[in-house]
N, C-alpha and C positions, 0 to 999 in steps of 0.2 A: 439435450442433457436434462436429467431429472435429478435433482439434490435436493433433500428439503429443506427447507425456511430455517435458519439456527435462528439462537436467542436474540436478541434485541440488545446490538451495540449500539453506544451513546456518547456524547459529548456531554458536558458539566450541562443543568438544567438550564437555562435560560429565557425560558416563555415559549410562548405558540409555537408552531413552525409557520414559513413563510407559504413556504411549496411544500406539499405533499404525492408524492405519485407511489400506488397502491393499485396489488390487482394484477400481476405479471411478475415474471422472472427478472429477478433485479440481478444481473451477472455482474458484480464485485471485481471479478478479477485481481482480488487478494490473495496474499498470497498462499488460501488455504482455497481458491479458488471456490468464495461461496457464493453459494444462491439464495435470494430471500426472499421475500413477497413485496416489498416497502421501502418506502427511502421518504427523508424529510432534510427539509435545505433550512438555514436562517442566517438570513444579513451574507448569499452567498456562500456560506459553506455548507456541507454534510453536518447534520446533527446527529441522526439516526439510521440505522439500516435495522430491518427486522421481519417479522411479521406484517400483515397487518393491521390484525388487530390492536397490537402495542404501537405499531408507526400512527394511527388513528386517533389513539390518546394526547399525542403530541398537536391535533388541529385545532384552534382557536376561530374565533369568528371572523377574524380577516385571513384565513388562512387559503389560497388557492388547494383546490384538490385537481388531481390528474387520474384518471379511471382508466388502470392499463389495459383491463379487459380481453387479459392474457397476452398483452404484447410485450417486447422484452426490453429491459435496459441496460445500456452497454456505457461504458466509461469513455467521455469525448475521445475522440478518433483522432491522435498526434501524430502528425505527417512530418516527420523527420526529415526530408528533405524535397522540398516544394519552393520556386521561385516565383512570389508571390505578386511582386510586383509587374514581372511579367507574362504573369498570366493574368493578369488583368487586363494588360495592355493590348494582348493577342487574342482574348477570345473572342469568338468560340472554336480560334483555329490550335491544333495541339500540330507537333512533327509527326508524330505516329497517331493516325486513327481522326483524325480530324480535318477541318475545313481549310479553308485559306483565308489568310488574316481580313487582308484586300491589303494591307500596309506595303507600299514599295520603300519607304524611308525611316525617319527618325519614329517610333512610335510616342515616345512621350516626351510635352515641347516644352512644356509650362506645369506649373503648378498644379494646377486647376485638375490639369489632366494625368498627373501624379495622382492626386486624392482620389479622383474617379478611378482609376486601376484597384485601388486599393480596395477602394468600396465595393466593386464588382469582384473580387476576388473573394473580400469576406463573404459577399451577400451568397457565391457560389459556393462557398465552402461549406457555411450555417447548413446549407439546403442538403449537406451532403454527411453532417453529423459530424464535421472535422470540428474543433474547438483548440488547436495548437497545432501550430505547424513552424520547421527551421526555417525560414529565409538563407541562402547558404552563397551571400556571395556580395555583401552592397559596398562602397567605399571609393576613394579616390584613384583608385586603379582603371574604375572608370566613369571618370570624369570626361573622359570624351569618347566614351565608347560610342556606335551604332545605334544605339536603341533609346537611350535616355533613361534605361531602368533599372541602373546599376550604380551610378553614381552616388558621391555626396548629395547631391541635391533628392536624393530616393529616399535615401539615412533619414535627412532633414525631416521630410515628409512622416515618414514613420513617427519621427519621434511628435510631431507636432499631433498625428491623431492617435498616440498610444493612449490610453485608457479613456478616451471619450467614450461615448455612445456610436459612433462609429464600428466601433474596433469591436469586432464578433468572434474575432479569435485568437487566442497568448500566439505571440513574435518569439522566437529564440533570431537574432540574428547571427552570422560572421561576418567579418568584417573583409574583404577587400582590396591588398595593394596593388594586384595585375588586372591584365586583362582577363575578364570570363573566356575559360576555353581558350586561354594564353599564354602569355612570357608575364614570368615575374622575378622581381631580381628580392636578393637582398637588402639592398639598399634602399628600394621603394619599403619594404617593408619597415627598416626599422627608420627612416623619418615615418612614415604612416605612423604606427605605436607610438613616436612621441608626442601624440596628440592622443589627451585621453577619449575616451569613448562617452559619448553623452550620458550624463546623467539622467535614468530612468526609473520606473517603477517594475521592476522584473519580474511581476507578474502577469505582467502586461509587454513588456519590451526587455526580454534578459539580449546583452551584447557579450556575450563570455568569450570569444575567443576568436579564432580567424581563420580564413579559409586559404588554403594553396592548391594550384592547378598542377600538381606534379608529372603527369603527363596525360595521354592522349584516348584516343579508343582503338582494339584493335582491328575494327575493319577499317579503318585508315591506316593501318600499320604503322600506327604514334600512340601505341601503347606502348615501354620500356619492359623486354621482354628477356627470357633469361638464354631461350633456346631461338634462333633464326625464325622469320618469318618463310613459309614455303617458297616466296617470290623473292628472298633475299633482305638483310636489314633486319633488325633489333627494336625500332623504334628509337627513343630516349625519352629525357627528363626535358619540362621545357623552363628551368629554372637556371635562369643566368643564360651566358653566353660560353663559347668555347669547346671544348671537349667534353667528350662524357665526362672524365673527371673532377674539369673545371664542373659544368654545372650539378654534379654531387656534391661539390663542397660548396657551391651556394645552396643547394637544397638542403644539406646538414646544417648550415649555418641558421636559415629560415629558422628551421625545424627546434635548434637549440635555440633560440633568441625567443619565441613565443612560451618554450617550454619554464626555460628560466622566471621568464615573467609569470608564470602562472595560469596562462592563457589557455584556453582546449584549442585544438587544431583539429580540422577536420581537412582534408587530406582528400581530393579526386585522386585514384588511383586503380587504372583498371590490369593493368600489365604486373604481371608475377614477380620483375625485377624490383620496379618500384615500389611492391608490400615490400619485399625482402628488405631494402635498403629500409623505408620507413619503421618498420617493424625492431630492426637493428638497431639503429640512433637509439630509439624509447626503450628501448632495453639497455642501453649503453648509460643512459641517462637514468636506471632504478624502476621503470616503469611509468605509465602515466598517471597514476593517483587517482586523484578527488582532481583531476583536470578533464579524464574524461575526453582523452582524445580518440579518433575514430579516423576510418578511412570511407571514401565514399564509392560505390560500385562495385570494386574487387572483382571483375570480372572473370580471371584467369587466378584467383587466389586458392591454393594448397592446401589442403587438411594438415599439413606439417604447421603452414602458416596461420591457421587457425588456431591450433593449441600455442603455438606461442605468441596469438594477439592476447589470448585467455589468459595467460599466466603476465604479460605487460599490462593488462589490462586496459587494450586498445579495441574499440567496440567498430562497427560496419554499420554502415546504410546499404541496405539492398534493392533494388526496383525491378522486381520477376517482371511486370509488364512489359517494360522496355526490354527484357530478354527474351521475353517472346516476340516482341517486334523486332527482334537484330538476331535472332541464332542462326536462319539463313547467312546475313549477311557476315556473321563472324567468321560460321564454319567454311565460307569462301575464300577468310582470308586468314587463317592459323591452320595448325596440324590438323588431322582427323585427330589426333589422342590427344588436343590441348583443347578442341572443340567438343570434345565427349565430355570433357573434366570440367566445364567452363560452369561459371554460376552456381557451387556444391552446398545447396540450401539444406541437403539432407545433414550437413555436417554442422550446420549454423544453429541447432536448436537444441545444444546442452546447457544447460544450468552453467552461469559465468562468465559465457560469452555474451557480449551486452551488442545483439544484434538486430536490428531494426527492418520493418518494410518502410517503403516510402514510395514516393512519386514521381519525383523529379518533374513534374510538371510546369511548366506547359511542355515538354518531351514527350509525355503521352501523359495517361487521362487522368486524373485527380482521384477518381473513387476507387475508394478503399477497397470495394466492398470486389469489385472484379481483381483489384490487386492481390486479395487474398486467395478469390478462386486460381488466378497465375500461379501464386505460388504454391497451393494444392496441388496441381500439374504438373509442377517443376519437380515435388514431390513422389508426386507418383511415379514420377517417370525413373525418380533413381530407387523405386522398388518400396516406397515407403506408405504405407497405407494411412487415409487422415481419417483418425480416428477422433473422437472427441478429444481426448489428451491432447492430439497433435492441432485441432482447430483452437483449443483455448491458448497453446502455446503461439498461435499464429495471431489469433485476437491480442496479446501481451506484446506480441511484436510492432503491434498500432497504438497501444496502450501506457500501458504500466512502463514497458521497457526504453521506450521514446524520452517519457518521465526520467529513468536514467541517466539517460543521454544528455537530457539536460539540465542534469545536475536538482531535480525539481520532484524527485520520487515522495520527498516529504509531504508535499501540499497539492499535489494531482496524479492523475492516470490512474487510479482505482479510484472504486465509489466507497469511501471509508470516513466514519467522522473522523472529521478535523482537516479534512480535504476539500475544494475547492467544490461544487457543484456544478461541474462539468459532465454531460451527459450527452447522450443518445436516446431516443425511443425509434424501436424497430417494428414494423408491422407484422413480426412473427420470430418467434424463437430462433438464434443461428444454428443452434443445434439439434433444430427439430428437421433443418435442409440440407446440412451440410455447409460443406465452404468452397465445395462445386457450385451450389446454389446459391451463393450469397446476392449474385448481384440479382435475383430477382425477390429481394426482402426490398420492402421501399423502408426510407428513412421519415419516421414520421413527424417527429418534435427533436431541435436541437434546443439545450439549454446551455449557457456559460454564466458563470458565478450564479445560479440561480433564478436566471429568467429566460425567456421564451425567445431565442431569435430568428427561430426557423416553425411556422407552423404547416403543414403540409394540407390541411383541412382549408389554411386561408391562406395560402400562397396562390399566386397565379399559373398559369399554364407555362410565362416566360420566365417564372423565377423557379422551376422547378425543370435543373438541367441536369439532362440523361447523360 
């Protein structure tokens, strides 16, 4: 994409700049979607975007410069839905597309080995141009899960290295009262929220809200579905016990007690009955607000339920990669006309609907950059051609929109003064390859609040993973 450089936006005068990078496509992804030449950081945030000649004027003698030398800048990469602690714990093994852990047991025992996940997960990330990602599941629910990486004692962890020199990338947490990928009742829930949520610095560690397993996937046929599965069964909800009915009135219940509180909810849900049901309650309820609640996956979710997540104002996390590693396995076990319709990304990028890419990682792979080519694909494939419009709408979907999601559009996910200095440097324009080709742009420099945590010139062979 070729836009020319506009005038030289500012924040109030202040002195030098700290950071300077100048000399490439500075992609903004504002929302006039501009292009500049320049960009200048101080004390952590955006001072300037512009030229750069004018960006140039803002350098003083202790200023770092960065010589983009045509390469491009993109606004740190928000992974809306990435579980961070355990993928730390598991790499370099992912479900789809990866190794094997070697772990036959508990992966994380102690402390010690808490921190280290963490650290291997930032240090992976930096290398990868992410700089925020949701954690979407930690808390008392499991307290004695399997794993060790979902607990209180995970929370703990987090909040002890939030805004150190550690932490290379902003936390959105959820919080927690069932098991991942389980049963959760009511009841766990609201003792859970009667314990408030650790006091943080939420630029660093935001806890806004809380996570529900509402039901299943449908190639286990325990996604809650509205038409029969070919082999017989519906699936359900895995909230509370008893009959369908009983456990919709724990699930309403859930669903009401967070909302009341104020809470965002974010919502696993891949079966068409349970959007329906979810989507109902928040409309019964006026809408979600400034709460900002979302469902996660929507596998089998409606263009009908699309227009009315938009007007509830209830936003999606999507993970095309993982529906290219499961469409076989879906179309095996739904309709041919419920597998045809499955994952309708072509429907998910009108203005209003606050709809996300993501990861779901360790599920499958963390990089953004192939996530985006998937959903290109996924694209193409319902007849939609990705033109520059449609790749900067897809770049917003890692971006700016993530930022919505959490509540955080004021102070990150574009490069704009008065915004965080959260970046990317890319080894070549995205728009000069596509978003077929993205995954062979290397990530060259990651920066967060305005310094350096990923250099790709001075990383090693092992801190630089494909």
């Amino acid at each position: 994409m070729t836009t020319a450089p506009q005038a030289t936006r500012s924040a109030p005068f202040g002195g030098p700049a700290d950071l300077i990078l100048r000399g490439g496509p500075v992609i903004t992804l504002d929302a006039a979607n501009t292009v500049v030449e320049a960009l200048a950081i101080r004390s952590g945030e955006i001072i300037a975007v512009g030229s750069a000649a004018d960006i140039s004027a803002l350098k003083g003698p202790m200023t770092q410069v960065i010589e983009l030398d045509g390469r491009a800048v993109l606004p740190g990469i928000n992974d809306a839905h990435l579980h961070g602690s355990w993928l730390g714990a598991r790499w370099p093994s992912l479900f789809f597309g990866g190794g094997d852990s070697g772990h036959d047991g508990r992966l994380l025992n102690n402390a010690d080995e808490r921190r280290a996940a963490l650290r291997k997960t930032w240090a992976l990330l930096a290398a990868h141009g992410i700089t925020s990602y949701t954690e979407p599941g930690i808390g008392p629910g499991e307290d004695q899960g399997e794993t060790g990486c979902f607990g209180t004692a995970m929370l703990d962890t987090y909040v002890e290295l939030a805004g150190t020199e550690a932490q290379t990338a902003r936390v959105t947490m959820l919080r927690l009262f069932g098991f991942l990928d389980g049963a959760s009742t009511f009841a766990d829930m609201r003792a859970g929220l009667a314990v408030p949520a650790p006091s943080t610095d939420p630029r660093w560690l935001a806890i806004p809200g809380v996570k529900i397993f509402a039901d299943g996937i449908p190639p286990m046929h325990s996604a809650w579905t509205r038409t029969a599965y070919p082999k017989g069964g519906y699936g359900g909800l895995m909230t509370g016990t008893g009959d369908e009915a009983e456990r919709l009135a724990e699930f309403t219940a859930m669903v009401e007690l967070a909302h009341g509180m104020d809470l965002q909810i974010g919502v696993h849900a891949t079966g068409d009955r349970t959007i329906e049901e979810f989507v109902g309650i928040i409309e019964k309820l006026g809408g979600a607000g400034e709460r900002r609640h979302y469902l996660i996956h929507v596998d089998l979710v409606s263009g009908e339920q699309l227009r009315r997540m938009t007007a509830a104002g209830i936003g999606l996390a999507l993970q095309p990669l993982i529906a290219d590693h499961t469409a076989d396995w879906l179309a095996g076990a739904v309709s041919a006309e419920a597998a045809a319709s499955a994952w309708p990304i072509h429907l998910m990028l009108e203005d209003g609907l606050r709809a996300v890419l993501s990861s779901d990682a360790p599920i499958a792979s963390f990089d953004w950059r192939r996530i985006i080519a998937s959903a290109a694909g996924l694209l193409e494939q319902r007849g939609v051609a990705v033109d520059p419009a449609q790749l900067t709408r897809l770049l917003r979907m890692y971006t700016s929109i993530p930022a919505e999601q959490d509540g955080a559009e004021g102070w990150k996910g574009t490069l704009e003064p008065g915004k965080v200095g959260d970046l990317c440097v890319l080894s070549a324009d995205p728009y000069s390859v596509g978003a077929a080709n993205l995954p062979e742009i290397d990530v060259d420099l990651t920066i967060v609040g305005g310094i350096v945590v990923f250099d790709r010139s001075h990383a090693t062979a092992e801190s630089i993973i494909a």
